[in-house]
C-alpha distance (Angstrom), angle and dihedral (degrees) to the residues before:
residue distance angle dihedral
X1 . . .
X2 3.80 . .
X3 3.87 111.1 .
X4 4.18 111.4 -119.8
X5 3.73 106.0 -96.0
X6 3.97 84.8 -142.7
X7 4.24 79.7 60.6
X8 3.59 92.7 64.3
X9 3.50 120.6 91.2
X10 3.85 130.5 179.2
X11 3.61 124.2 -124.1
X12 4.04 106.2 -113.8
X13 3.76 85.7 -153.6
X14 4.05 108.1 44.3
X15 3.75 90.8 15.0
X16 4.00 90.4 -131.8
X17 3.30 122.6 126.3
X18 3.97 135.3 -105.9
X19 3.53 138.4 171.3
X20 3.53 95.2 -146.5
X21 3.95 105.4 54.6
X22 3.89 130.2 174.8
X23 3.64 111.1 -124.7
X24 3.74 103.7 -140.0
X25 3.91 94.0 170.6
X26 3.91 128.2 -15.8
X27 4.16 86.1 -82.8
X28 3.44 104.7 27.7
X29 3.91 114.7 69.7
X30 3.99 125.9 158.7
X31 4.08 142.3 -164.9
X32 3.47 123.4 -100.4
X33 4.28 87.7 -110.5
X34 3.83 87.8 54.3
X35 3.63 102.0 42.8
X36 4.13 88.9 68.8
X37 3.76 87.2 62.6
X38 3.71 97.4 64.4
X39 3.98 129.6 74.5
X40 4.11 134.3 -156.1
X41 3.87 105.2 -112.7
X42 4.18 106.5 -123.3
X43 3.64 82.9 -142.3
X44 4.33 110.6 57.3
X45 3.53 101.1 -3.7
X46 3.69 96.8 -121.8
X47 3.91 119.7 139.1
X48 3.17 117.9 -117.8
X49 4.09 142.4 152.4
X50 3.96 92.4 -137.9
X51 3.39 100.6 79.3
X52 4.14 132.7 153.0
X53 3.66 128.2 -157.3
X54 3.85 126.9 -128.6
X55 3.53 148.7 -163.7
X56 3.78 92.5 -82.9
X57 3.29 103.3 51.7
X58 3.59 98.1 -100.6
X59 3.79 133.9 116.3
X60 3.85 124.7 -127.9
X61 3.91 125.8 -168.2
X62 4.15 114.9 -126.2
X63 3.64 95.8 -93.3
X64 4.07 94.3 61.2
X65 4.26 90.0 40.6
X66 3.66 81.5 59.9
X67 4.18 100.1 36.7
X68 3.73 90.6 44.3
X69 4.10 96.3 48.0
X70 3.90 88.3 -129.6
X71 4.11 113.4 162.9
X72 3.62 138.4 -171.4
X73 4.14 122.9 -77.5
X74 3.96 109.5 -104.7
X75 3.49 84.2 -119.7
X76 4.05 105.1 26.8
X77 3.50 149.5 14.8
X78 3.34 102.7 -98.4
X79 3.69 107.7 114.1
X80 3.89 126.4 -122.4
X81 3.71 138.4 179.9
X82 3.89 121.8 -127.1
X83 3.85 101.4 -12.8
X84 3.88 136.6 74.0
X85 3.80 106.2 -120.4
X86 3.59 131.2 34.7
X87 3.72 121.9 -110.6
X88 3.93 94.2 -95.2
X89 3.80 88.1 52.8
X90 3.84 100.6 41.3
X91 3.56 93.7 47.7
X92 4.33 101.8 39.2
X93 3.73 98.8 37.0
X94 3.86 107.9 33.2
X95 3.94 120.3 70.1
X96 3.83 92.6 -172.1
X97 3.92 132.7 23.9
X98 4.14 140.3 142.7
X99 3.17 137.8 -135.6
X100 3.88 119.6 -115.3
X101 3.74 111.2 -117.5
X102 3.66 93.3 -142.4
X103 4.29 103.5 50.5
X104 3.38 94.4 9.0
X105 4.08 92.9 -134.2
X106 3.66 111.2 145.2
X107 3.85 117.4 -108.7
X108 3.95 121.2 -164.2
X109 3.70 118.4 -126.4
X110 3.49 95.4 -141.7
X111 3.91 87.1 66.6
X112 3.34 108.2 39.2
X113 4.13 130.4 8.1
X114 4.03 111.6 -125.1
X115 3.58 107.8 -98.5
X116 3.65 115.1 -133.4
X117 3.82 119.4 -128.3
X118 4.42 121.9 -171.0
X119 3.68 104.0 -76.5
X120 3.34 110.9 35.6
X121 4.15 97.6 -69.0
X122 3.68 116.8 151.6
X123 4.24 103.4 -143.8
X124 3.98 131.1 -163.8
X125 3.73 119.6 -140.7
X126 4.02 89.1 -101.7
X127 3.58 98.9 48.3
X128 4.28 89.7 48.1
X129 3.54 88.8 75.0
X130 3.60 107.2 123.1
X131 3.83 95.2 20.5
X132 4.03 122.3 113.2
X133 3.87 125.3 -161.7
X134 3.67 116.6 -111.8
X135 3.50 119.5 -112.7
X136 3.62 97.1 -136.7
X137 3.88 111.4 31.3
X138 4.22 99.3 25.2
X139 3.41 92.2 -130.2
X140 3.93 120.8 124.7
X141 3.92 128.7 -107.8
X142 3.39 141.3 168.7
X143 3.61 101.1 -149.2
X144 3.82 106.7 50.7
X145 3.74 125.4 162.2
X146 3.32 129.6 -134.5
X147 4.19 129.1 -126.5
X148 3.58 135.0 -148.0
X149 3.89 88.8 -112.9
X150 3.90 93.0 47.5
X151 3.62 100.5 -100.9
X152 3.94 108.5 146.7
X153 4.28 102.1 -144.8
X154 3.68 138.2 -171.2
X155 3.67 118.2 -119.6
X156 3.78 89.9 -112.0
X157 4.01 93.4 42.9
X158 3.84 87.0 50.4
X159 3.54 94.8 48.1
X160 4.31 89.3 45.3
X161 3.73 97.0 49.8
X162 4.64 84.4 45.2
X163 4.03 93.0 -113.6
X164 3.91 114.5 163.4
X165 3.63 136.6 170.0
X166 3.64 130.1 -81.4
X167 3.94 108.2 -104.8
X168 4.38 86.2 -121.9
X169 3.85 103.1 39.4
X170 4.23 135.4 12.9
X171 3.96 94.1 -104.6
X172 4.25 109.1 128.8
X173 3.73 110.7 -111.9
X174 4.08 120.1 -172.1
X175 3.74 91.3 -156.8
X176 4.25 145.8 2.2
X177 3.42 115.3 36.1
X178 3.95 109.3 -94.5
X179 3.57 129.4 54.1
X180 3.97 119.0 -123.3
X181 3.55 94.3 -91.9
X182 3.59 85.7 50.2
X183 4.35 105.6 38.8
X184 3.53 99.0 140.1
X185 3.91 131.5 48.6
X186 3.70 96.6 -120.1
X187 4.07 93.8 118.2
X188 3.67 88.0 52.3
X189 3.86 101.2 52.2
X190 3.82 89.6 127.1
X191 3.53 100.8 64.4
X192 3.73 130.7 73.8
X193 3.41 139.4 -158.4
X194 3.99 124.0 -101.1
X195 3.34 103.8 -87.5
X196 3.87 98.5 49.5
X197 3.48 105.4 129.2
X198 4.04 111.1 164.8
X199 3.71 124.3 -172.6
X200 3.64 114.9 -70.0
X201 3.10 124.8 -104.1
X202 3.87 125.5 -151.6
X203 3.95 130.9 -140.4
X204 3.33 126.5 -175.6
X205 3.59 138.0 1.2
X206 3.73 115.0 -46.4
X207 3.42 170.8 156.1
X208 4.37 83.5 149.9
X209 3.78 94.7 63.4
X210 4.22 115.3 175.7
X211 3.82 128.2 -156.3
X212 3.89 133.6 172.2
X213 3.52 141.2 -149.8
X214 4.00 110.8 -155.2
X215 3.45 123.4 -171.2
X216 3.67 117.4 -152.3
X217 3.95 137.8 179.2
X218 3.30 121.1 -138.5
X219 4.62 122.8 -159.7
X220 3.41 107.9 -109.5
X221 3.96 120.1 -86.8
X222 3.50 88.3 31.1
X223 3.43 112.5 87.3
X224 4.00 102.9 99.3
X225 3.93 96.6 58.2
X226 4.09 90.6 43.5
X227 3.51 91.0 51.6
X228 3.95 89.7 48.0
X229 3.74 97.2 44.2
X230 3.69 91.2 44.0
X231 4.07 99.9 51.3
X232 3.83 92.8 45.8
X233 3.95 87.3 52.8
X234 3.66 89.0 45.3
X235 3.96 94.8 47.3
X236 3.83 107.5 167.0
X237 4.21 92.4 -18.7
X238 3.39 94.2 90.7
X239 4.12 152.3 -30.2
X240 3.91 142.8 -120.6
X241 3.50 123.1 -108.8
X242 4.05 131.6 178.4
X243 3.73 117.2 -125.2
X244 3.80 127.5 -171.9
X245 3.99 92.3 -130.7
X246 3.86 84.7 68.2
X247 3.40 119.4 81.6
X248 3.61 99.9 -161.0
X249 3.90 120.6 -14.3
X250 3.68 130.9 54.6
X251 3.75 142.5 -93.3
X252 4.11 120.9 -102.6
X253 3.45 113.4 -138.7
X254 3.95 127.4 -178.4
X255 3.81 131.0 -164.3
X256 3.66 120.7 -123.0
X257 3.96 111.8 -59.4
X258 3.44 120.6 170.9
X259 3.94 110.4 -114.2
X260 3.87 96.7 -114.5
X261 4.01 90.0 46.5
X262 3.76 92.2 46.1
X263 4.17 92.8 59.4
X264 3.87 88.2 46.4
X265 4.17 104.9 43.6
X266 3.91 107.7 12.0
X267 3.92 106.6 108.8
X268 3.96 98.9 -112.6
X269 4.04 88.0 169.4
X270 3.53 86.3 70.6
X271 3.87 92.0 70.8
X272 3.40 90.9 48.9
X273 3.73 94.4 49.4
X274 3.88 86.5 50.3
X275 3.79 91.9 51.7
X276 3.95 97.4 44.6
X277 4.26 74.1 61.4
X278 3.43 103.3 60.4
X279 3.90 97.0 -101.4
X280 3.60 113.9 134.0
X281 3.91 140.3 163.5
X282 3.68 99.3 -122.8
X283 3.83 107.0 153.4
X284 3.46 105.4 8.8
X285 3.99 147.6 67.8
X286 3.42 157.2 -81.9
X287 3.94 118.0 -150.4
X288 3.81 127.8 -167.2
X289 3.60 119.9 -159.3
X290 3.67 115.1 -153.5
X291 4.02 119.1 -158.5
X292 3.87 111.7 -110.5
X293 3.71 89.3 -137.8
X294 3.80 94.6 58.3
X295 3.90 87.4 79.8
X296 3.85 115.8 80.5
X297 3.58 88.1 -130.0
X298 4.62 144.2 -61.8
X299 4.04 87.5 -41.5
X300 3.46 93.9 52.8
X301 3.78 95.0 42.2
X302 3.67 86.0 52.2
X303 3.65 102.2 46.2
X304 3.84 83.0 52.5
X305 3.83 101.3 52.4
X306 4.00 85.4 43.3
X307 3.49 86.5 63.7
X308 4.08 105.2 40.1
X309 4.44 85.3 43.1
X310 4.38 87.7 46.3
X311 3.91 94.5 52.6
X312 3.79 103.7 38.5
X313 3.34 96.2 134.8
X314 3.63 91.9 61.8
X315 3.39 98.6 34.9
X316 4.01 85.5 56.1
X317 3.71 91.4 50.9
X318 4.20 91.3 46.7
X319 4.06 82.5 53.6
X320 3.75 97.6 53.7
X321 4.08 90.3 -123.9
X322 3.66 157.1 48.2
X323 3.41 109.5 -142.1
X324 4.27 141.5 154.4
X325 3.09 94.2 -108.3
X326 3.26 95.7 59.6
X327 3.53 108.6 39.8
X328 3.55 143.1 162.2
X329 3.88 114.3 -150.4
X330 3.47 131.7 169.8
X331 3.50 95.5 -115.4
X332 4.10 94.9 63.8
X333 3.32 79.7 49.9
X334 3.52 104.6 59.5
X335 3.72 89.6 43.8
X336 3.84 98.8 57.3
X337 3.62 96.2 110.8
X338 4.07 94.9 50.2
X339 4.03 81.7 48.8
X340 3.44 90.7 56.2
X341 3.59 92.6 47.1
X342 4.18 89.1 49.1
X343 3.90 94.1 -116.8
X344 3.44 93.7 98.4
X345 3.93 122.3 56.8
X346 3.54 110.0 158.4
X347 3.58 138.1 -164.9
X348 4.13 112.9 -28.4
X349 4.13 90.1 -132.0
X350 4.06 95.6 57.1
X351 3.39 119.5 111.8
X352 3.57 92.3 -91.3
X353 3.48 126.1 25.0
X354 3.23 121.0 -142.2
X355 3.89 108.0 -176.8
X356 3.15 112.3 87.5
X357 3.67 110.9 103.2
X358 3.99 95.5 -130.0
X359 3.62 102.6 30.1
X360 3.51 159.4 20.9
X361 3.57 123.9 -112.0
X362 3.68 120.2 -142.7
X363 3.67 98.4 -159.1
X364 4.29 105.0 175.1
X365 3.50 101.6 96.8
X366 3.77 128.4 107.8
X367 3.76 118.2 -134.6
X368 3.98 111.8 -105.6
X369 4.36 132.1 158.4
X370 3.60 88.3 -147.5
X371 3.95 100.0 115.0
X372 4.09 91.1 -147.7
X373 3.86 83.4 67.6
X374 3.44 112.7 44.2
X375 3.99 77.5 47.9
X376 3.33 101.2 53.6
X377 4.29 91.6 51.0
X378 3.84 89.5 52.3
X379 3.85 82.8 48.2
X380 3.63 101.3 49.6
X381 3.23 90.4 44.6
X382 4.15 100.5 52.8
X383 4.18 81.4 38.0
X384 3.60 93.8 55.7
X385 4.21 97.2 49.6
X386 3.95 78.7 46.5
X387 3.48 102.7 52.7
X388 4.09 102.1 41.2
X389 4.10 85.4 37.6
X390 4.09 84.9 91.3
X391 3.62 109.2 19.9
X392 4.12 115.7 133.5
X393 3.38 122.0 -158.7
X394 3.70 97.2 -109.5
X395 4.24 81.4 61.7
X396 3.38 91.1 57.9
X397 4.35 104.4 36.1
X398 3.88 91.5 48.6
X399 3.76 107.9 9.5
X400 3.61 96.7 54.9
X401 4.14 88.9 -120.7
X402 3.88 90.9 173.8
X403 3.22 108.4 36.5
X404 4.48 112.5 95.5
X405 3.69 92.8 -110.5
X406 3.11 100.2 56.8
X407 4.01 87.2 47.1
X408 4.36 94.1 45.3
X409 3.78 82.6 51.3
X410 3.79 95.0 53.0
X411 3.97 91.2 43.5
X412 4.25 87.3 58.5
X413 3.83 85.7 72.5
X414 3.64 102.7 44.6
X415 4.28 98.1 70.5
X416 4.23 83.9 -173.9
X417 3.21 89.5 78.6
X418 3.80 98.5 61.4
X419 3.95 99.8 128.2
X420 4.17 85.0 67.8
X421 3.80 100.1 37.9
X422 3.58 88.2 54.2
X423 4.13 88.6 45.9
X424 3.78 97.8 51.1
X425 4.02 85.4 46.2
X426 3.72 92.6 56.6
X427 3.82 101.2 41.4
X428 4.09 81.1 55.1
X429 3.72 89.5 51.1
X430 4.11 86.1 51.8
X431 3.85 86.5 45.9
């Protein structure tokens, strides 16, 4: 019987043809002779005549040699991953080797030396890739800094032989404050020293005038156009001022604004431009000043501290922190009448300060760009003077007048204070 010619299939490898074919794919379809030629690849699956063998024993196709990063033996062609000699090789022909603390493939001395990376990592040639030598201890790194003088340094080297950065850019300096590209204080007009203290001046309606220190870092090399973008924001709002607490960045600081004029015509954008880059408040904190004449007089001023000293724990979880320089110790405490009397003015890192000669300054507030916070410390503050302005004693002995219930109850009246409302209702969602 004469065999179908539509039965008769040729072989897409040998090109003869066979009426029993193996279908590798719905175009590709081989003899029985050249079907023993080809291999699975370990790797995909795929069949495939192209095949490579590796350290395992397996076989992979081209596509997975080159996927998988494999290379030849140093002294085959069996293909390994990360290393420089296969497992027969490393393990019959080397006496000593170590194992590379990065890929972990085992590299034999008598080939190549371990090469020493900071902290104590042993490196092969193909994992140094991206590493330089330090200038001063030899050893390789792949974050070294450069100096004015064109030394390349580790972090620990720079840190050893006192390097820091230049105040305008992240080159290492040994000593002034700029780097050469950088000797004078030109790109730094904008900010002041610490004791800059201009001429206030007022915004708003008063007598209950608010100001705030902010303290802001800035990433490194950055400084110069932060300070720039942030002073032509600020205009005549406010000024820059460098504090010691900051490592590197600069303290905000506003002139008097009166709270309800401060929500509606302070720039808030401006933290939000500082926070979309990379500046942040981690660490440090946000101060309100509050005008001494915004209190009807030592009662009131008492009545007020009372209440701020009595609810520190809440006050400390409104302000984000509990910090040192901050604090609330007994001994403020006890001293809140002479305070109020202004024979008594404390240490300047207690909750509230009370030495500066026209204000208080409410000092428990961690630094943040988020506008609702900053917000909600000018609010507490103005809401606090507000609330104890008109307290009697009978609203404090039987109503409770100082205790924070009675206060969160009063704010749920009083819709201009909004930013803190919506605070205190979020940090009880968190709780």
């Amino acid at each position: 019987m004469t065999t179908p010619v539509d039965d008769i299939v040729r072989c897409s490898d040998c090109g003869s043809e066979t009426t029993t074919p193996f279908h590798l794919s719905p175009t590709l379809s081989v003899c029985d002779a050249c079907v023993r030629t080809l291999h699975q690849c370990s790797g995909c699956g795929q069949i495939t005549d192209v095949t490579s063998v590796t350290d395992n024993d397996g076989r992979i196709c081209e596509y997975c040699e080159r996927a998988e990063r494999y290379g030849p033996c140093d002294q085959c062609d069996i293909l390994i991953r990360d290393g420089f000699l296969c497992r027969s090789h490393a393990l019959d022909e080397v006496d000593e080797s170590f194992t590379c603390t990065r890929c972990s493939g085992l590299v034999p001395l008598r080939m190549y030396e371990p090469l020493y990376a900071t902290g104590g990592r042993q490196l092969c040639p193909n994992c140094l890739d991206g590493f330089d030598l330090c200038d001063h201890c030899d050893h390789y790194d792949d974050a070294l800094r450069s100096t004015e003088t064109g030394r390349d340094l580790c972090d620990d080297c720079a840190s050893q032989l006192d390097y820091y950065e230049c105040s305008v850019c992240t080159t290492l300096i040994d000593s002034g404050t700029y780097c050469e590209d950088h000797d004078t204080d030109d790109d730094l007009d904008g900010l002041h020293g610490y004791w800059y203290k201009p001429k206030p001046v007022f915004h708003g309606i008063g007598p209950r005038y608010l100001g705030f220190e902010l303290e802001i870092n800035v990433p490194h090399g950055h400084l110069s156009d932060r300070i720039n973008d942030t002073v032509d924001t600020l205009d005549d709002l406010g000024y820059l001022k460098e504090d010691q607490s900051i490592d590197y960045g600069f303290e905000l600081v506003t002139h008097p604004m009166a709270y309800r004029w401060a929500l509606d015509s302070f720039p808030w954008h401006l933290l939000e431009r500082l926070d979309l880059a990379d500046c942040n408040g981690d660490g440090n904190g946000l101060h309100v000043h509050i005008s001494r004449a915004a209190f009807a007089g030592p009662c009131h001023v008492f009545r007020w501290m009372k209440f701020v000293y009595r609810n520190a724990p809440d006050v400390q979880t409104l302000a984000r922190r509990s910090s040192s320089y901050a604090a609330f110790r007994d001994s403020e405490r006890n001293h809140i009448k002479d305070a109020c009397k202004g024979t008594y003015y404390g240490q300047r890192s207690s909750a509230i300060n009370a030495q500066p000669e026209d204000t208080f300054e409410l000092r428990v507030f961690a630094s943040s760009l988020d506008i609702q916070h900053v917000q909600a410390a000018l609010a507490f503050a103005d809401a606090s003077v507000a609330y104890t302005r008109d307290l009697t004693v009978p609203d404090i002995t039987r109503a409770g007048g100082w205790t924070w219930g009675a206060f969160t109850q009063w704010l749920r009246t009083r819709p201009q204070y909004a930013p803190l409302t919506a605070e205190l209702e979020d940090l009880a969602c968190a709780c």
